[in-house]
N, C-alpha and C positions, 0 to 999 in steps of 0.2 A: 123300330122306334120312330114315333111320330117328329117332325120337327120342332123344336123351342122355340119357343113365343120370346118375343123381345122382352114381356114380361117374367117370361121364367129363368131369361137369360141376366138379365136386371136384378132380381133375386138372388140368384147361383152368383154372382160378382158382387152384391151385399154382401153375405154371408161370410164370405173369405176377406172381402178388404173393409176399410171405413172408405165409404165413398161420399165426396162433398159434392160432384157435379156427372150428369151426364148427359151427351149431345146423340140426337139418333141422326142418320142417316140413310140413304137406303139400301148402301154397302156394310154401312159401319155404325157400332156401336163404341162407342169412346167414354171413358169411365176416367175422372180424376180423382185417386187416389191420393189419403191423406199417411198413409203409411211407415213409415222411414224401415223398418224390418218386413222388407215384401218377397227377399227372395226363395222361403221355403212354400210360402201362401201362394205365388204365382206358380210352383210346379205340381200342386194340386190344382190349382185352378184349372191350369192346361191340359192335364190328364183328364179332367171330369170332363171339359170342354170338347175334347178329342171323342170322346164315346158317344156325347152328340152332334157331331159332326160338323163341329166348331174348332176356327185357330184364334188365341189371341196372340196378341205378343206388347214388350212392354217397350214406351217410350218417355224418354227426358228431355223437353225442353222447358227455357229460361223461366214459364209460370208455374212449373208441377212436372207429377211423374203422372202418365196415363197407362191406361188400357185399352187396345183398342181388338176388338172381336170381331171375327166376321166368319161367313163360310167356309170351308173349305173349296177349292175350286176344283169343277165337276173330274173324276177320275176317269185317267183312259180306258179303255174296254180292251182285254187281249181279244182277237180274231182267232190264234192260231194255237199259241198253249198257252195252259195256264199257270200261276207264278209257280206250282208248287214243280212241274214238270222241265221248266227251262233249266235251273239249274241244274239238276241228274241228269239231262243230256249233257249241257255241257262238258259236267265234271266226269260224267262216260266219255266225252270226246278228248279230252285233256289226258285222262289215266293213258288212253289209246295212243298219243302223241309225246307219255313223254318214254313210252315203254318202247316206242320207236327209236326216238331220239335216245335211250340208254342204251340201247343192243344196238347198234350203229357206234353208238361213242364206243362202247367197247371192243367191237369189231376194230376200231381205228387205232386203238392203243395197245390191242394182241398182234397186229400189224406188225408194231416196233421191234428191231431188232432185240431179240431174246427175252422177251416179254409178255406174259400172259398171267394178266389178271383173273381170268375165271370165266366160265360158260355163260356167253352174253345174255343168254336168256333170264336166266340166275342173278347176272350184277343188274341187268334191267329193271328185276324187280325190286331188289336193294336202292336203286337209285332213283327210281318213282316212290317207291316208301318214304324217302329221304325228300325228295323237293316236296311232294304234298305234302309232307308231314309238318314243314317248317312254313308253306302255304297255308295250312288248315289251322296250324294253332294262331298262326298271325290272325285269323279272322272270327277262330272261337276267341280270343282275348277282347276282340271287339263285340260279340255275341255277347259275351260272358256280362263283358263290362254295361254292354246297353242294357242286358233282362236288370242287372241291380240299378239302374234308374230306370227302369222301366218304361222301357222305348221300346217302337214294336220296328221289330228290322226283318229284313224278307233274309232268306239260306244268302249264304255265297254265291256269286254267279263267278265261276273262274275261266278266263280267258285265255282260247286257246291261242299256240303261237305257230312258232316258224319251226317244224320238229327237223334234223339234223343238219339243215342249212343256216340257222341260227338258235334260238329259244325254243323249246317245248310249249313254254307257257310265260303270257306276260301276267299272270296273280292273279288275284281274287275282289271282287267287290261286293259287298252287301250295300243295298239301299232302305231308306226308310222313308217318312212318311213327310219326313222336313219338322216333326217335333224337336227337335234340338231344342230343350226347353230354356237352358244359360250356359255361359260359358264353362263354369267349371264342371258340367253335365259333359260339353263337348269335348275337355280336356280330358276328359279322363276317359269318353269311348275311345278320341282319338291314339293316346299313350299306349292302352292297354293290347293291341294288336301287335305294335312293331317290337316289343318289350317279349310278349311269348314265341313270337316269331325267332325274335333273336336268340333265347335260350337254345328254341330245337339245334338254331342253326350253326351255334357253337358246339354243339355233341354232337352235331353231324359232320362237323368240319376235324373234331377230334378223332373220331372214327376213320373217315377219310384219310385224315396226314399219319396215320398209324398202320392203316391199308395201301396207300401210295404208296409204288417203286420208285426207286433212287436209282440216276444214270449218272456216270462221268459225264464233266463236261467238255471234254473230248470226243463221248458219241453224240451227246447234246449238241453240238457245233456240228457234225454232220446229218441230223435228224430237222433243225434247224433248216440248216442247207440248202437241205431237199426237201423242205416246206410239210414237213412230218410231223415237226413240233411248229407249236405257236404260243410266242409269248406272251404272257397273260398278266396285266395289273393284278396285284394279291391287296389285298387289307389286310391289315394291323394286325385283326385278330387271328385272318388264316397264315399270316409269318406266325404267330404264336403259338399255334397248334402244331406246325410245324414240328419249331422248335421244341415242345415237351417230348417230343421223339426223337432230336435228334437232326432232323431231317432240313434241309435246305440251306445251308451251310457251305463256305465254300469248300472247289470242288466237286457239286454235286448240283443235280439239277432233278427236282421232284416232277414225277407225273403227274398231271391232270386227270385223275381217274372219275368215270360217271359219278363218283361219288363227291369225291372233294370238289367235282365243279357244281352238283348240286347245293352244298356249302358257300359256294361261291357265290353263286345266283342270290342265295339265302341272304348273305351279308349286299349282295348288290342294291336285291328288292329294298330292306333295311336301310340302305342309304339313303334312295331316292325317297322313301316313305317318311323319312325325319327332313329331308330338304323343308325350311320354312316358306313353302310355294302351296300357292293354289288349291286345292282342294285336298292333297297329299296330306297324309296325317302330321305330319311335322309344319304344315301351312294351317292345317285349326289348329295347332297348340298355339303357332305366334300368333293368329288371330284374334284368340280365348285373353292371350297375357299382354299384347301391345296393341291391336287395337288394326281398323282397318289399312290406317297408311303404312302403317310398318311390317304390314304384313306385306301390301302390296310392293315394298321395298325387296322385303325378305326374297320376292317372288323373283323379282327382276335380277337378285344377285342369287338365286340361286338359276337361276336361266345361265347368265357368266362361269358360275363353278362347274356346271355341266358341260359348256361350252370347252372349256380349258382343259376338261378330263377326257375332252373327244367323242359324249355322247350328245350327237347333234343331233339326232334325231329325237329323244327324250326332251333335250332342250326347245326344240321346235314344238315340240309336243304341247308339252308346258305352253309357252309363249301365244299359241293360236285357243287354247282353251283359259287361260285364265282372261282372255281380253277381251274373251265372250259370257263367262260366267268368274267373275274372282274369288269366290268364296262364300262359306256354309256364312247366314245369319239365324244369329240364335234367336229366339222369341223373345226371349231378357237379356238384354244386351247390356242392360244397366248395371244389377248385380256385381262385384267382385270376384274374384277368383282365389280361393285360400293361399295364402302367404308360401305355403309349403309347397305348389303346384309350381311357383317358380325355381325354387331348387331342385323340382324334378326336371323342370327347362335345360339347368345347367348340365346334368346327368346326360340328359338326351344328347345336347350339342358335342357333347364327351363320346358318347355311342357310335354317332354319326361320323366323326372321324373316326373311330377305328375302324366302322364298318367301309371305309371309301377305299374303293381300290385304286390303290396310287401306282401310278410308273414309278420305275428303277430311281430315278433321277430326284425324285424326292424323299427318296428312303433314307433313313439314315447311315 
């Protein structure tokens, strides 16, 4: 498709707004719109825009609302593979790491005195079915939710990790194209991820505390000991699951099985993903509903609550990427956000703490 003339770009932003003034430049075309109901007219706008190879985005200042359009800037070239290839290695390299890391976890918990969960081979692939599973719908909810506003987003690229000396896998990202056309477009790609994620990961966590062995904590103290067991922060929801079985209770001290720690992960990812930081899905929803400085607030105390829960290195993590990029801008920044999108805020901030694995000490 040929490029658009200023004039047919002039046109194509006629048609959709009432326009009183426009300024060329040799980057930009800026359009003062008389509109006061612009924000379903600018997500058409931006999509037709996008198929010619055009961004706009909207802006408000003290004389008017504008539009201003311009090129997209030029795309990088892959050398090496193409998008559609990178992902399926990865996510081959990921299956390969965590099928390791489950037959090892297993081997380490048949170990335990009088204990045997089942043929490592076997719970390996029970416990990779189980983290990808609670990975994969975390980022079909974000798929899912982009095709219905129709945003174009590349597969999942999942990031392999540390396999039996820490994590399998640190999750999944999809990227896109920077359309984010308003906020309540990015609230609701952002939501709809750590929302499917977390169903998996509570019937994975059920499953789990229903499969877990129970030891006295008599041999728990010497399993302990001798550095065999290790204590593990639980959240809210995995004491719950627990408890519909029975199980964690005193007296007794639940195994860590590939399974329930898959679960674990599950509820972890969940955490950090609702944190209102940085590019984390829980940092566009406060983004979308309070606005830059309070997000970038959000960021700083959630950098503190990481800090306090002892993941310094996530917190670090955070800390050096948001000071370099702090956050998605939508193209319509102006727009509102539906009245109801903050009562799902309140929901989330609810989620969030039960998915946070707390130490002993502040348990009830």
């Amino acid at each position: 498709m040929s490029e658009p003339t200023q004039e047919e770009v002039i046109s194509l932003v006629s048609s959709q707004f009432e326009v009183s003034n426009v300024d060329l430049t040799l980057e930009t075309l800026k359009f003062r719109i008389e509109d006061r109901d612009f924000k379903t007219k600018f997500v058409e706008l931006a999509q037709k825009l996008e198929s010619r190879d055009l961004v706009c985005r909207m802006e408000k200042i003290s004389d008017g609302t504008y539009i201003l359009v311009n090129r997209f800037p030029p795309r990088k070239q892959r050398k090496i593979l193409s998008g559609s290839w990178l992902p399926r290695i990865l996510f081959s390299i990921v299956i390969g790491f965590v099928m390791i890391d489950g037959y090892y976890r297993t081997i380490g918990v048949n170990t335990l005195s009088n204990i045997d969960i089942g043929d490592p081979f076997d719970v390996a692939v029970i416990y990779t079915i189980s983290l990808l599973g609670i990975l994969g719908i975390h980022e079909t909810g974000h798929l899912v939710a982009a095709k219905l506003h129709n945003l174009k987003t590349s597969w999942p690229y999942f990031i392999p990790g540390i396999p039996v000396f820490g994590i399998p896998t640190f999750g999944a990202v999809i990227t896109s194209r920077g359309l984010t056309v308003n906020r309540h477009i990015l609230f609701d790609v952002a939501i709809a991820g750590p929302i499917a994620g977390l169903v998996i990961a509570i019937i994975v966590s059920m499953y789990g505390a229903y499969t877990a062995p129970v030891i006295t904590d008599d041999l728990a103290e010497d399993l302990f000991s001798q550095s065999q067991l290790i204590e593990m922060n639980e959240p809210l929801l995995m004491i719950a699951s627990l408890a519909m079985f029975g199980k964690g209770g005193q007296g007794q001290e639940v195994i860590m099985t590939p399974v329930l720690f898959a679960a674990w992960l599950g509820f972890l990812i969940t955490f950090l993903n609702l944190l209102p930081a940085w590019q984390l899905d829980g940092g566009h929803m406060a983004r979308t509903l309070f606005g830059a400085k309070w997000h970038r607030i959000g960021t700083y105390a959630s950098i503190g609550v990481l800090f306090l829960l002892g993941y310094f290195i996530m917190a670090m993590f955070i800390l050096l990427l948001s000071s370099r990029n702090p956050g998605a801008m939508p193209l319509d920044d102006v727009s509102s956000v539906p009245k109801n999108r903050k009562f799902m805020y309140i929901i989330i901030v609810v989620l969030a703490i039960l998915c946070v694995p707390l130490p002993p000490s502040m348990l009830p």
